[in-house]
Residue, then its C-alpha position, 0 to 999 in steps of 0.5 A: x860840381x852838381x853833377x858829380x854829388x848826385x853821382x855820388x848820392x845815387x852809388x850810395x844809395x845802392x850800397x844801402x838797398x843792396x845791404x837791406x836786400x842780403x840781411x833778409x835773405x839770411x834772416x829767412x834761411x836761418x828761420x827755414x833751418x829752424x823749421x827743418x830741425x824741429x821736423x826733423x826732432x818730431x820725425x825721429x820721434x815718430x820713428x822711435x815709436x813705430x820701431x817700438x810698435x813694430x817690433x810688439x807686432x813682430x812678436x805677436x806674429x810669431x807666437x800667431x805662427x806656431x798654430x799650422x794651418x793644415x791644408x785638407x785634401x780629397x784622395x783615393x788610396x790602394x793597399x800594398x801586397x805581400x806577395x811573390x814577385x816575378x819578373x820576365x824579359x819579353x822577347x821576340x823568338x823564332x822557332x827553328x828545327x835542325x831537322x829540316x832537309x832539302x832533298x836533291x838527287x845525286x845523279x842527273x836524269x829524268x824523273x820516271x817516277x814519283x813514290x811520296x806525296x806532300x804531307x807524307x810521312x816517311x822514315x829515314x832511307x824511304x824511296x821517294x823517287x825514281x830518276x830514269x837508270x836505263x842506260x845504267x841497267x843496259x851498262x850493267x847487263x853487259x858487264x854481268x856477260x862480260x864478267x860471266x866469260x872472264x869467271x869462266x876463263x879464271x877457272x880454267x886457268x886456274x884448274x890448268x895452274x892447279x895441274x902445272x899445264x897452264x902459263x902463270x901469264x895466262x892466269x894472272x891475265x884470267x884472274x885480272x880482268x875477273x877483278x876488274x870486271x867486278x869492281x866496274x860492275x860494284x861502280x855501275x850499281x853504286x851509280x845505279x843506286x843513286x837514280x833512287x832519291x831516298x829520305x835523309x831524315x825521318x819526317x813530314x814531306x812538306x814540299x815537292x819541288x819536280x815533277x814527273x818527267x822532269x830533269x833532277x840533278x844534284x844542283x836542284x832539290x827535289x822536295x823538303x822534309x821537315x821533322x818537328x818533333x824537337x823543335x827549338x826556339x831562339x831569340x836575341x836579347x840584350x848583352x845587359x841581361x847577361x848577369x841574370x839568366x844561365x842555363x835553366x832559367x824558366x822560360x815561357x813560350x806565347x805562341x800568338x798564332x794559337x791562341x796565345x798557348x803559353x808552353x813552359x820550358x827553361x833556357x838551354x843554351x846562351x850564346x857565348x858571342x856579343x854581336x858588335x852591333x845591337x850588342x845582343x846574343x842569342x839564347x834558346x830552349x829546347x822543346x821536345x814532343x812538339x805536335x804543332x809548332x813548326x819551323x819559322x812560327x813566331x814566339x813571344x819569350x819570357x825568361x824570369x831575370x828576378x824573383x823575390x819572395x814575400x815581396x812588398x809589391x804596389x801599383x807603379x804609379x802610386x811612386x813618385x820621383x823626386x827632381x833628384x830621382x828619388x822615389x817615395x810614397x805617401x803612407x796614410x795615418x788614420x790615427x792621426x789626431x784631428x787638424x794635424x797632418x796624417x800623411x808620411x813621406x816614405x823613401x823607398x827603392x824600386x827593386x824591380x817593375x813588372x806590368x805596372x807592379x813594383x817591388x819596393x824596398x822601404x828605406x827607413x827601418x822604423x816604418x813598417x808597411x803591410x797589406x793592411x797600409x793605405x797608400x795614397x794613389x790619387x791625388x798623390x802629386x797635389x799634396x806635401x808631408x804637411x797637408x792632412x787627406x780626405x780618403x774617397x774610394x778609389x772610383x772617384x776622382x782625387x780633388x786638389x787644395x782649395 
């Protein structure tokens, strides 16, 4: 019975310390909760005022922002001309002659004797050579005998027909192997003529190629003429140039092997055919009166594909292009008051590029650019439209920003 009452006690005693024990718990969340929310007051206070604070800050920063800082550069500049502009197609030509002959003999025989010599200069129809014809001559000096016989066997058959004694037989026979006799010996002379190696053009004897005591035949040329007199140039250019060149189009000719002699003359032919595999045709001019150029010499050719007079020209690297492929230039105020920008970005055209030399067309209408203009050109690539520039000469180097 003891027992069961200290039992009791005991479990009655831990549902006491156990409902002690919850009670504080409580008591101390609720008190950090309060904690929080008078923080969390102060702190919404607090933000309160900075946004406030904040936001007279951000105005003050705008009104600081409307006075630009201007960035001061060093650069060199060059002025544009006012000039006729001239551009050419430079290609490689070759100067060829229709008069350039390779002599052959028209019979076979031996080369009894040689009349030219190289370097000559000899005429249309000249003897150059002489091919052994005695056989022929003997041929020949056989049919005259013969034929001298049958001339006189004609006549007197003929006298006999004339006085009604003779046969019509015997005299058309008479007056047949006459003819015949005669058209063989004209045959044999014809051959005769061709052992003689004759001139086809006038011109120089540039080469010889038998000499004496040698077999020519009509498979084997003799010698070469060539005549220079009237000489032609040619060249192969591109099928896009095609739109800008015609028939008189100037043309210079550099002949590097004498000097870089530059012979003026104008287009005279343009091929009519686009070869299908480079897509080039060919296009020539015609120089008359040569004294020194010669067949297979090599020429520089420069035909004029554009032309423009009074045109704005400037230094092609003082261009720059843009990321979408425009092209402009910085053009200098000089009057620009002081701490503001004194360069403009200028839109122009590039209408044509000749040895580093532009044709330039100025986009805006309301600008106006003259040979008095300074462009800027070194130094160009470091600076934007609202930078103000430094001009030093053009000897010296450009600076970038510091």
């Amino acid at each position: 019975m003891k027992t069961k009452r200290n039992l009791i006690f005991i479990l009655f005693a831990g549902v006491l310390i156990s409902c002690s024990t919850g009670g504080s718990e409580l008591e101390a969340k609720q008190a950090r909760k309060k904690e929080i929310l008078s923080r969390v007051e102060e702190l919404n206070t607090e933000l309160a005022e900075l946004k406030e604070e904040l936001a007279i800050l951000n105005e003050e920063l705008d009104e600081l922002d409307t006075v630009t800082t201007v960035a001061t550069l060093n650069v060199s500049y060059v002025n544009p001309t006012i000039q006729d502009f001239t551009h050419k197609i430079e290609v490689q030509a070759n100067i060829e002659t229709d008069l350039n002959a390779l002599v052959v003999a028209e019979s076979q025989g031996v080369i009894r004797r040689i009349v030219a010599t190289e370097g000559q200069m000899v005429k249309k129809g000249q003897t150059l050579a002489v091919i052994d014809s005695e056989i022929l001559q003997d041929n020949i000096n056989e049919l005259k005998k013969a034929l001298e016989l049958a001339d006189f066997v004609y006549e007197k058959q003929k006298a006999l027909r004339e006085k009604g004694i003779g046969s019509e037989l015997d005299y058309e026979s008479a007056k047949n192997q006459k003819e015949s006799l005669e058209k063989k010996l004209i045959t044999l002379k014809s051959q005769q003529g061709k052992t003689v190696v004759k001139a086809p053009i006038s011109g120089v004897v540039d080469e010889i190629f038998l000499n004496l005591g040698e077999m020519a035949s009509p498979q084997q040329p003799f010698a070469r003429i060539v005549n220079a007199d009237n000489v032609k140039a040619i060249s192969d250019i591109s099928a896009n140039h095609l739109a800008n060149i015609r028939k008189g189009t100037e043309v210079e000719l550099v002949i590097p092997s004498f000097n870089d002699t530059v012979i003026k003359s104008e287009l005279t032919n343009i091929g009519n055919y686009i070869n299908p595999t480079n897509r080039t045709l060919k296009v020539q001019t015609e120089i008359k009166g040569n004294t020194f150029l010669i067949p297979n010499m090599v020429a520089i050719m420069k035909i004029v594909d554009f032309q423009k007079a009074n045109a704005l020209t400037i230094d092609r690297r003082v261009i720059i292009q843009d990321r979408e492929n425009n092209y402009f230039i910085y053009l200098i105020d000089e009057n620009a008051p002081e701490g503001e920008s004194n360069i403009t970005k200028v839109d122009v055209e590039i209408l044509s590029t000749y040895k580093e030399i532009s044709v330039i067309k100025v986009l805006d209408p309301n600008i106006d650019i003259n040979n008095n203009s300074k462009i800027v050109d070194k130094g160009a690539k470091g600076i934007t439209p609202d930078d103000r520039v430094v001009l030093i000469e053009n000897k010296k180097e450009a600076q970038t920003k510091e």
